[in-house]
N, C-alpha and C positions, 0 to 999 in steps of 0.2 A: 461673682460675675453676674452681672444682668442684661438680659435681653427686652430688646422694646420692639416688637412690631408695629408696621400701620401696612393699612392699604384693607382689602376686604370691601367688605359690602352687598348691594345688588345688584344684579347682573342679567340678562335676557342669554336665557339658549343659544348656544352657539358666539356667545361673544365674549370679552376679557378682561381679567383683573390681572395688575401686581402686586404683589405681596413685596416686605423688605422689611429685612432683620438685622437688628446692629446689635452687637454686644460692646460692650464695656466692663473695666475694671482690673482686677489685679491679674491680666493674664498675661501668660507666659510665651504658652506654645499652646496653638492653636491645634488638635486632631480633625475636628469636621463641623459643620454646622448644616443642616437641613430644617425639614417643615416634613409635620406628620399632621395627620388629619383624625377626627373622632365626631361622628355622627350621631345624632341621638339615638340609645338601644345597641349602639357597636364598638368596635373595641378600636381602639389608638391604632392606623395605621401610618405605613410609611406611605409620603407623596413622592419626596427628593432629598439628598443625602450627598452632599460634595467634603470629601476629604484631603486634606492638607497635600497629597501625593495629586492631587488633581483625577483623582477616581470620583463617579458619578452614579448614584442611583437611583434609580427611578423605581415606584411603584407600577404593576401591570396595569393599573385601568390611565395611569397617564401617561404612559410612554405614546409619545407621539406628538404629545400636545400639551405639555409642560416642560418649563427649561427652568432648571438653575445657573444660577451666575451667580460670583463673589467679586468681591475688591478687598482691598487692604488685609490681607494675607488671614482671610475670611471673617475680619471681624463683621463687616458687612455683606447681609446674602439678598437675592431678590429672588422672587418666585414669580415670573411668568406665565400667568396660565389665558392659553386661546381653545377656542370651541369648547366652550362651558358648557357640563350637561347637570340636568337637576340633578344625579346621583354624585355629584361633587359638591353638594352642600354639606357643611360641616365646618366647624370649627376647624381650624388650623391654628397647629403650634408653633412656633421655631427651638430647635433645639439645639446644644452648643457644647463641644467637648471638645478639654484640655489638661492641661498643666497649669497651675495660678502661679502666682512670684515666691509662693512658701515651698512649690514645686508637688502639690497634692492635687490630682486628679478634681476637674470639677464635669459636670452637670448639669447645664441651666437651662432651663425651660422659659420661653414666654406666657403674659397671661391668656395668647388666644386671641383671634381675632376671626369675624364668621364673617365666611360667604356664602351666600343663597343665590342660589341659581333657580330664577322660577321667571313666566312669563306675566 
């Protein structure tokens, strides 16, 4: 299974990016697909996490001010993030769990795509 993000970039305090994650490939059944974030010197966090039951997670420092949304019974996901703060700079993942068509649980990660928030 492979994932392709775009979106990312620079961005000014206080203001927005999209992110959007499509996967492809031999899948089956889809479990969930979100976006984690990893800053340089810290460790892989959660941002947003939507699962196939239409359950939603959100990390503590975005709730409020990030949303996920899916379509196509999540192959494709989006990450809306408003009122950007520099402590949201960081590479973003998209990550992707299922079942593939041999019926073996998969994993997929993206390569990452950075946003920096700076004025």
């Amino acid at each position: 299974v492979q994932v392709v993000e775009s979106g990312g970039g620079l961005v000014q305090p206080g203001g927005s990016l999209s992110l959007s994650c499509t996967a492809s490939g031999s899948i089956l059944y889809s479990i969930g697909t979100g976006w984690y974030r990893q800053a340089p010197g810290k460790r892989r966090e959660l941002v947003a996490f939507t699962t196939r039951g239409w359950n939603i997670y959100y990390g503590d420092s975005v709730k409020g001010r990030f949303t996920i949304s899916r379509v196509n019974a999540m192959n494709t996901v989006y990450l809306q993030m408003n009122s950007l703060k520099p402590e949201d700079t960081a590479a973003y993942y998209c990550n992707t769990r299922g079942y593939d068509t041999t019926r073996k649980t998969y994993g997929s990660w993206g390569q990452g795509t950075q946003v920096t928030v700076a004025a």
